[in-house]
LUMPA-12379 format. One record per residue: residue in three letters; x, y, z of N, C-alpha, C in turn. Coordinates in pm, whole numbers, plus 50000, padded with zeros to 5 digits. Atoms other than C-alpha are relative to their C-alpha. Last residue first. Layout:
BEGIN
AlaXYZXYZXYZ
...
***
This chain:
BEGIN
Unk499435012150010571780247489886499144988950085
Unk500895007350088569210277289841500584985050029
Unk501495003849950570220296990131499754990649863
Unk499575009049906574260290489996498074998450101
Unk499875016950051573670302789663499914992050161
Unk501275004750045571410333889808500554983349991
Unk500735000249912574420343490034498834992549912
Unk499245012949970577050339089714499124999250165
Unk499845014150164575090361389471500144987050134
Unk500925007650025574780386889818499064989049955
Unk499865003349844578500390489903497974990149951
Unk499585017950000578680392789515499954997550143
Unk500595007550071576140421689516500754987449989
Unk501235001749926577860438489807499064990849898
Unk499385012449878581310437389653498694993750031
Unk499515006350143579610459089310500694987150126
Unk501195013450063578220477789516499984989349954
Unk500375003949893581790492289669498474990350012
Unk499655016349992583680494189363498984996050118
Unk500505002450076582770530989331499414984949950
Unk501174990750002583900540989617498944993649906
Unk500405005549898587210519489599498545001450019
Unk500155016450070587600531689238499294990150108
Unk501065000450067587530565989389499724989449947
Unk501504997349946589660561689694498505000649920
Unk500555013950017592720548089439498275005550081
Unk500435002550170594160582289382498664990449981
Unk500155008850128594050586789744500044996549891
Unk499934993950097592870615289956500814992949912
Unk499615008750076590510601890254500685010149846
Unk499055006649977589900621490503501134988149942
Unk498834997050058587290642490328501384995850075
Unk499384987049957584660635790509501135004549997
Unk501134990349981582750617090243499975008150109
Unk499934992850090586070599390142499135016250028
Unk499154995550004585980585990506500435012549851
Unk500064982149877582640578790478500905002249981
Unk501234990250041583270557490117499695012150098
Unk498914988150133586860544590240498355006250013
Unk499414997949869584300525490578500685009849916
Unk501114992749941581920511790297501035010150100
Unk499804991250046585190496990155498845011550016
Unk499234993449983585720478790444500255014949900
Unk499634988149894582610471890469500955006050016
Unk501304985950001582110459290136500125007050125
Unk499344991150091585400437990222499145010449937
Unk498584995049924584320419790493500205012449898
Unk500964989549901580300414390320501775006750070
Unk500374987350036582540399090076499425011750043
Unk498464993550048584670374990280499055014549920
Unk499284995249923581440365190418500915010149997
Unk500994986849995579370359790108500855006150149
Unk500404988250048582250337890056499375010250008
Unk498724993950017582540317490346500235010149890
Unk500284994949865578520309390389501395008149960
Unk500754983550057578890300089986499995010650131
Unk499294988750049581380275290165499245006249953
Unk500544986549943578550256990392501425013149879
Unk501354997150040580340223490365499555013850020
Unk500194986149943584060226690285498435002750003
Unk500514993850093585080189190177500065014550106
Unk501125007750101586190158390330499705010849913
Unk501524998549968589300174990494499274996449914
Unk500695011049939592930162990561498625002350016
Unk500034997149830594940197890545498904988150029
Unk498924994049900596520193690209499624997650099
Unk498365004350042593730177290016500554998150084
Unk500795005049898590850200190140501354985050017
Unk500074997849852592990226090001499784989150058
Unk498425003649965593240205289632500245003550169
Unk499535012049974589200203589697501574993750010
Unk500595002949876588920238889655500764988650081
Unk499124993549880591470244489390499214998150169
Unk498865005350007589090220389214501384998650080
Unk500445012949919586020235689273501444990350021
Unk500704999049838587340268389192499664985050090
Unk501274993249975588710255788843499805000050138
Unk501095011549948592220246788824498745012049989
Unk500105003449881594210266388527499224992450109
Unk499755010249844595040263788263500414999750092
Unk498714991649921593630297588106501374987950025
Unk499234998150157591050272587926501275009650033
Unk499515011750070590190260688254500605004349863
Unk498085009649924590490289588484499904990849897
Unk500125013049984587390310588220501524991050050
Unk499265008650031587670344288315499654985550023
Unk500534999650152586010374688383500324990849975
Unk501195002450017586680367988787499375002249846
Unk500655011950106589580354488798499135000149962
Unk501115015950004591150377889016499774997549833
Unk499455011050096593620411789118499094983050032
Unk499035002749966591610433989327500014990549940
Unk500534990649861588470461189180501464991250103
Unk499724984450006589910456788810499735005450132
Unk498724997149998589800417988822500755017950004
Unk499474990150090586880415188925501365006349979
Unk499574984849964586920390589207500125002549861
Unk501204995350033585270353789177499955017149941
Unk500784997450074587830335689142499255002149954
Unk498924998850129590510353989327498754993449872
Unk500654988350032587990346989648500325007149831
Unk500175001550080590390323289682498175006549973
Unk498715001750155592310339689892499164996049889
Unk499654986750067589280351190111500634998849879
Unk501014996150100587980311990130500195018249983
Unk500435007850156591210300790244499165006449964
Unk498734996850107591530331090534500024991149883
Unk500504986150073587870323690635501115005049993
Unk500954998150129588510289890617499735011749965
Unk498525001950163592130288390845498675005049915
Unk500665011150095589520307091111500964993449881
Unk501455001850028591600331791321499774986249971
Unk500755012149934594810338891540498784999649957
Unk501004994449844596010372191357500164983050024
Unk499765010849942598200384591023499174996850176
Unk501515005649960596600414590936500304983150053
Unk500584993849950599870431890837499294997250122
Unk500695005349923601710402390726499445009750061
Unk500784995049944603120415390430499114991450084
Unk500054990049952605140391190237498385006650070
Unk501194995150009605440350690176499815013450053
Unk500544992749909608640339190048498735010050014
Unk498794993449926610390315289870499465007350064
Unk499934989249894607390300489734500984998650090
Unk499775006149880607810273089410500275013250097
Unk500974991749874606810276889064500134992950156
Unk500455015349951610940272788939498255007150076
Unk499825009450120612550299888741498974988250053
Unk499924990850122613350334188977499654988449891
Unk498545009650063611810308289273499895013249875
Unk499885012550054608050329189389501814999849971
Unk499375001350065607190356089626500784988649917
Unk498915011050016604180358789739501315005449903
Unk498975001149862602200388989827500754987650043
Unk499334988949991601020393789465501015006650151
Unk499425007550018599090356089460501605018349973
Unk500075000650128597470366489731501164995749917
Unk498895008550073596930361890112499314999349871
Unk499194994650126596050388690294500214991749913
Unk500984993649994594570374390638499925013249841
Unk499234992550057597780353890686499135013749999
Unk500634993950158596030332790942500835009149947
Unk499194984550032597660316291228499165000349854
Unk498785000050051595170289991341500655011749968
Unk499034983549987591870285691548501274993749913
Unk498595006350021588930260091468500825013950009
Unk499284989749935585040260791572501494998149979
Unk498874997449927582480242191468500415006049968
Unk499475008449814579090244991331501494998549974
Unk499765016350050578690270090982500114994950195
Unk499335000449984577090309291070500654982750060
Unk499125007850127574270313490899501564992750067
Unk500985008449968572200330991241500794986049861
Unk499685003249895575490356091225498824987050027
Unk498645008849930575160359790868499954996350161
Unk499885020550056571570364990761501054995250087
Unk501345010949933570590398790915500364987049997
Unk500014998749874573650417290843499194994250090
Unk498855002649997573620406690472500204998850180
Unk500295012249989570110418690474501064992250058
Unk501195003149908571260453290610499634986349994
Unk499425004849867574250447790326499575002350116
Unk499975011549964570980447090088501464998950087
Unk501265012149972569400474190187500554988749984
Unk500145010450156572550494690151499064990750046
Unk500575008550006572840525890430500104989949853
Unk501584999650008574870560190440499664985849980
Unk499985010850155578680568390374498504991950014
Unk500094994150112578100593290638500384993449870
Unk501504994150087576260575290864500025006849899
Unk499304990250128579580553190950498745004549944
Unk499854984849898578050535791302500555009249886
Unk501154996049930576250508491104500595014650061
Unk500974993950155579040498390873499255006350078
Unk499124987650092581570496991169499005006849935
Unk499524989249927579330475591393500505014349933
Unk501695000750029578120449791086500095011150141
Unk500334994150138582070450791037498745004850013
Unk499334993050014582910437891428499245013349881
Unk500404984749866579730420691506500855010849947
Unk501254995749964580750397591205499385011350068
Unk499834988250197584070397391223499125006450039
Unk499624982049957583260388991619500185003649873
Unk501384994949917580540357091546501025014050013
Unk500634993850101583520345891242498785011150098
Unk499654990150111586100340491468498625005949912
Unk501204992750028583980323491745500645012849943
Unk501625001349981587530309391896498895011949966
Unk500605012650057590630319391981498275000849982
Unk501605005949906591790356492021499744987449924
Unk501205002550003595290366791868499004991350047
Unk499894994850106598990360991873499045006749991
Unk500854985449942598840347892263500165012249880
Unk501414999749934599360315192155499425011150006
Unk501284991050010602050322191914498584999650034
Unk499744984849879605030305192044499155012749943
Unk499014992450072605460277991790499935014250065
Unk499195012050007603300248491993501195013149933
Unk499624997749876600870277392109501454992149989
Unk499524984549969600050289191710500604994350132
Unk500954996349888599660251691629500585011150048
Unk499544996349886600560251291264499524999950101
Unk499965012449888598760235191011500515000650102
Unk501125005149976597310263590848500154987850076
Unk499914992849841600700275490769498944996450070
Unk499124999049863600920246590578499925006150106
Unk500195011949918597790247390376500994997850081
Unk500964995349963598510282890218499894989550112
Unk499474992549898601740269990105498775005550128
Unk498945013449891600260237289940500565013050107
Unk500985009249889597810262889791500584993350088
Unk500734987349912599980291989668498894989150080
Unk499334995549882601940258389509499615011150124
Unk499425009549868599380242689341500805002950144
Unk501034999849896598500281189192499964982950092
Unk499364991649923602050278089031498634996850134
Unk498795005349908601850241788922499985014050091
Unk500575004749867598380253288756501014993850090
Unk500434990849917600400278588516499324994150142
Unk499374996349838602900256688419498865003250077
Unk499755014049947601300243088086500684998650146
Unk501234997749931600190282387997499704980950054
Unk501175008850080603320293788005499164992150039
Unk499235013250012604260318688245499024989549911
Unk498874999850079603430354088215500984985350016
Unk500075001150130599770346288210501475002049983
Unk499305001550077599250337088566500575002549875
Unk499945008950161596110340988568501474992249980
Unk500555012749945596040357488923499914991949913
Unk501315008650057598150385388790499504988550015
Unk501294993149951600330404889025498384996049896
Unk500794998450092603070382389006499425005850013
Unk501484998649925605880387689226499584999549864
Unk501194995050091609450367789101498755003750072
Unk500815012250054612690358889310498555011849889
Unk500065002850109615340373689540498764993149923
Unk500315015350090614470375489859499675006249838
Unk500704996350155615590412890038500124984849937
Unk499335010950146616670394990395499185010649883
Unk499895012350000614880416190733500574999349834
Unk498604996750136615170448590897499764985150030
Unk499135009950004612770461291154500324998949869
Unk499775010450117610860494091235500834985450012
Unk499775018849999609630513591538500494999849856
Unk502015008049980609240555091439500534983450005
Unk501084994349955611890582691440498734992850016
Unk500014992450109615110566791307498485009049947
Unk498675005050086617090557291603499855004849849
Unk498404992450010615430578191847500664999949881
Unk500174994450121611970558891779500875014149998
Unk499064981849976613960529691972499595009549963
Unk501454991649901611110498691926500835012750046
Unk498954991549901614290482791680498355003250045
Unk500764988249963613510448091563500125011250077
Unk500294992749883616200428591420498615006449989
Unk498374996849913617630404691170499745007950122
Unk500204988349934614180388791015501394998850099
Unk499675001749888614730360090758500095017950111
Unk498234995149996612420362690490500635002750119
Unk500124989649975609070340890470501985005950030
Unk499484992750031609000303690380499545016950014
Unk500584991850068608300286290656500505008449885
Unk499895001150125610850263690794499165006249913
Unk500425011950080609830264591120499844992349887
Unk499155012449990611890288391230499484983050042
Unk498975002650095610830312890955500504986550060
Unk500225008150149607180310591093501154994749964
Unk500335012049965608300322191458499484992549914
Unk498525006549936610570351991281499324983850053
Unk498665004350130607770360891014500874992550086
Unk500975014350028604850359591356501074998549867
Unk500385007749839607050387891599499744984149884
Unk498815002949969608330407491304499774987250066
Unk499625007250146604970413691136501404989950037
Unk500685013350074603650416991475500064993049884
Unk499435008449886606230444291599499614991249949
Unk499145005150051604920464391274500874986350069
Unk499065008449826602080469591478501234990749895
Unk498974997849994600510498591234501354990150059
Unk500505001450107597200498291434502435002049927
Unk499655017150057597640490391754499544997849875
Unk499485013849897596130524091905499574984649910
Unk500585003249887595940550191609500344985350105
Unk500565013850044598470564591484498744998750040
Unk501105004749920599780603691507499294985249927
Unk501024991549949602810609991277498904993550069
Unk500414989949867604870590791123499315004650017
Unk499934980550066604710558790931500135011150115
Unk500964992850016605740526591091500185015249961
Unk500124994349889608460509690954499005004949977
Unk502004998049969609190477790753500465010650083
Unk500534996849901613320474190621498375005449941
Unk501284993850010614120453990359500015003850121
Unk500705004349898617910441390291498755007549960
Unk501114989250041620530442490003498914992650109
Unk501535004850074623540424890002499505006450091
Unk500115009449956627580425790145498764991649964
Unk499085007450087628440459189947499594985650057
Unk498424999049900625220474490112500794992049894
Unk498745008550033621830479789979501135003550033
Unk498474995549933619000488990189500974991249920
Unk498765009950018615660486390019501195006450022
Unk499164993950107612440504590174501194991250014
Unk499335011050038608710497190295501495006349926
Unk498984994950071606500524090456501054986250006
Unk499424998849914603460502190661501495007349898
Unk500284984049864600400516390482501484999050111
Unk500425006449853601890496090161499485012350152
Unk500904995249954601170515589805500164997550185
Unk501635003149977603790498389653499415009650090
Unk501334990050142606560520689455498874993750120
Unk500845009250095609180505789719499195007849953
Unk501865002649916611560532389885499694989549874
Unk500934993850130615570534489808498614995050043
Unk501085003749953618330538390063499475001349875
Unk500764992250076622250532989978498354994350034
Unk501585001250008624280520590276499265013249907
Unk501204988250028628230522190297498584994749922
Unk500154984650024628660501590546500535000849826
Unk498904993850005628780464290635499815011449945
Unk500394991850047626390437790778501335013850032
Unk499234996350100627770406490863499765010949963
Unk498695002150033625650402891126500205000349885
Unk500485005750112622370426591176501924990849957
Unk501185007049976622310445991524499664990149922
Unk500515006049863624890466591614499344987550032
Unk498525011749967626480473391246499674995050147
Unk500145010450101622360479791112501544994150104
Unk500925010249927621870503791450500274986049954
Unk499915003349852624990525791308499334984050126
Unk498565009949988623980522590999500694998850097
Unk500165008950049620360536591076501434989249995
Unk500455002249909621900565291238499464986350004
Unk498805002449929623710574590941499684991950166
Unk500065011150067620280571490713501714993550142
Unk498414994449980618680596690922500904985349974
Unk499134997649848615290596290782501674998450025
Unk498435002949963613310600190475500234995650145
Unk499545016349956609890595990419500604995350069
Unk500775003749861608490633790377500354985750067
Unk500224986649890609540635590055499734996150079
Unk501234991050031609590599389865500685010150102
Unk500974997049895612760580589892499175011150016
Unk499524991149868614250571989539499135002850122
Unk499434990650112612740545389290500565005650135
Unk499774999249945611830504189361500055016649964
Unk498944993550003609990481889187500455008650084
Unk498605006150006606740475189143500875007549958
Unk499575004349900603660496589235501094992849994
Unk500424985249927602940518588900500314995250144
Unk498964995550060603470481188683500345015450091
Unk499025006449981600690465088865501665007449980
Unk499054997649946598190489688881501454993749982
Unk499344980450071596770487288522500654999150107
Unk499064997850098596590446388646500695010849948
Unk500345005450080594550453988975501325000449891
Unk499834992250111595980455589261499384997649895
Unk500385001050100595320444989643499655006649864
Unk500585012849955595290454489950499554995949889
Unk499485014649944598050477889883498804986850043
Unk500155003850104595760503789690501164987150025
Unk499044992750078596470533689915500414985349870
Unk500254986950063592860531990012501775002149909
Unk500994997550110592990496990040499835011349910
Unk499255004250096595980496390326498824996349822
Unk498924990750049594480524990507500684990249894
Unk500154993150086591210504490506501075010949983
Unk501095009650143591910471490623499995016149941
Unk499424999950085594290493590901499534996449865
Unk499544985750021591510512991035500934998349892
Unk500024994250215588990486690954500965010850007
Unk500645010150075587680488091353500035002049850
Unk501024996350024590360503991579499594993149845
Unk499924992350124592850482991687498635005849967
***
C-alpha cells in the first residue's frame, strides 16, 4: 500500500474519526449519492446466489459516514444487510482491500468475536463494477462521544469497561492459530511505522518541514521500548466504530476494519486510548475533560484495567506509545496538508485537518518530553 494513502483518504473525508458537530452529519442513512449507484438488479441476482435466505425486492440506501470504503443498507422483506465496496475509479495498489475486511471479520466472527456475520465476497467487478461484500446490518447503538454523556452518568464506566475487555480479546488471539498468519508482517512493528511516516513526512516538500516532528524523528527509533509482540490489531479502534446492545453496555459489533494488520497490541491500545488526551474537535476524546467527575475511569486506570485483561504488570515506557501514536497521526495529517497544497485534496474536513496538524505535533512532543524525563 502506498504510504498513508488509505490513513489519509479516510481522515480527509472525516471517517477516521469525528468530532461531536460531526456526529449528527455522518449517522444514519439517506438515498444513494450521484455517482455511487450501481445496478441494483444485478446485485439481487448475486444476493439470491450467494446469501441464504435472502429474498427480493431490494431497496438501496448509502450511509452519511464519510468512509473511503462506500458503505450501503440493503433492505429486503427477510432483513436488512451492509454491503462494503471499493470506490471506482483508479486505486492505488492495495489500498481499498475490502477483501481484508472480509477475510479478518469472518476469522474473528468464528471465534466468537463480536463483529457482523459476513455472507459473501464477490471479486466479480461485472457484478456491480468494483469488489464488495455483504454482511448482517447489527442492530444496536454508535456513540460518537467518548464521554459517554447520553447514558447516565452511573453507567458510563461499564461502557468504556467494555471497549476495553473487547479491545483485550482480540489481542489475545494468535493470528496463525485462527488463520491469519499471513495477515500482516511480524515483528519490529514500531522500527517500520517509524521508517514508514518519518519516510512519508520527509518526501512531502510541499506541506514543508516542523522542527519539532524532525526532533520527533530523531528520538523515536533510538526510544523504541525492548521486546517484541505480534497480534491482530484493529488499528481504528474507537468508541464510534463499535457497536453497542440497544439497552445493555455490551459490544455486539466492532466496524471498519480498514487498517486492520498483524502489529503491536500496544500501539493499537495506546492509539485508542489516545481518547484521553485528543481534542475533542480534531477526533472524538477526553481531552478538555475531567474522566472522573464525567464518571468515568481516569487514563491511569483504563490503563491498568488493559493490563488486567491481557495479564500484564504495567505498560513501562507508555509516554514512548503516545508520542508515537501522535507523531502517526501528524503525519498523516502532514500528508492531507501536501495533498491540500496540490490541490488533491477537496474535502470539507481538509481544512480542520490542516489546521489540526500542530496541534498533533505538540502532543506527540508533551508526551516525548514526559517519557525522556521518566
Amino acid at each position: 500500500m502506498v504510504a498513508g494513502q488509505e490513513d489519509q483518504a479516510r481522515l480527509e473525508e472525516g471517517a477516521g474519526g469525528v468530532s461531536g458537530t460531526d456526529a449528527e452529519s455522518n449517522a444514519g442513512v439517506m438515498p444513494v449519492r450521484e455517482g455511487y449507484g450501481f445496478d441494483t438488479a444485478a446485485l439481487e441476482g448475486w444476493m439470491a446466489a450467494h446469501v441464504d435466505g435472502f429474498t427480493g425486492p431490494m431497496e438501496v440506501f448509502q450511509f452519511r459516514g464519510g468512509q473511503s470504503n462506500p458503505t450501503f443498507k440493503l433492505v429486503t422483506p427477510g432483513g436488512d444487510y451492509v454491503l462494503r465496496r471499493k470506490p471506482s475509479g483508479q486505486l492505488a495498489k492495495g489500498a481499498h482491500a475490502i477483501d481484508r475486511e472480509a477475510r479478518v471479520m469472518t476469522a474473528l466472527g468464528a471465534q466468537g468475536f463480536p463483529v457482523a456475520k459476513v455472507h459473501g465476497l464477490c471479486t466479480d467487478e461485472a457484478v456491480i463494477g468494483s469488489w464488495f461484500y455483504v454482511m448482517d446490518m447489527v442492530e444496536g447503538r454508535i456513540f460518537w462521544d467518548a464521554a459517554f454523556r447520553e447514558v447516565p452518568q452511573d453507567q458510563r464506566a461499564a461502557y468504556l469497561s467494555e471497549m476495553n475487555r473487547v479491545m483485550a480479546a482480540l489481542h489475545g488471539y494468535d493470528p496463525e492459530a485462527i488463520g491469519l498468519g499471513d495477515f500482516g508482517r511480524s515483528g519490529n512493528y514500531f522500527e517500520r511505522q517509524i521508517a514508514r511516516w518519518s519516510k512519508s513526512y520527509l518526501a512531502d516538500e510541499d506541506a514543508g518541514r516542523h522542527p519539532d516532528m524532525d526532533r520527533l524523528i530523531d528520538w523515536l527509533p533510538g526510544a523504541v521500548p525492548p521486546g517484541d509482540e505480534s497480534a491482530i490489531v484493529h488499528g481504528d479502534y474507537r468508541c464510534d466504530n463499535l457497536i453497542f446492545h440497544p439497552t445493555e453496555p455490551r459490544v455486539v459489533a466492532v466496524l471498519d476494519w480498514e487498517l486492520s494488520t498483524i502489529g503491536h497490541p500496544l500501539a493499537d491500545f495506546t492509539y485508542h486510548a489516545l481518547m484521553y488526551r485528543m481534542p475533542p474537535d480534531i477526533v472524538a476524546g477526553l481531552g478538555d475533560v475531567d474522566p472522573a467527575a464525567l464518571g468515568l475511569p481516569t487514563e491511569a486506570e483504563y490503563v491498568a484495567e488493559y493490563c488486567r485483561h491481557t495479564g500484564r504488570d504495567g505498560i513501562p515506557n507508555y509516554d514512548f506509545y503516545i508520542a508515537f501514536n501522535f507523531f502517526r497521526l501528524a503525519a498523516i495529517f502532514h500528508g492531507i496538508k501536501g495533498r491540500a497544497a496540490r490541490g488533491q485534496a477537496a474535502s470539507a474536513h481538509v481544512e480542520a485537518r490542516v489546521a489540526a496538524y500542530p496541534r498533533l505535533v505538540a502532543l506527540a512532543v508533551e508526551a516525548m518530553e514526559a517519557c525522556r524525563s521518566a
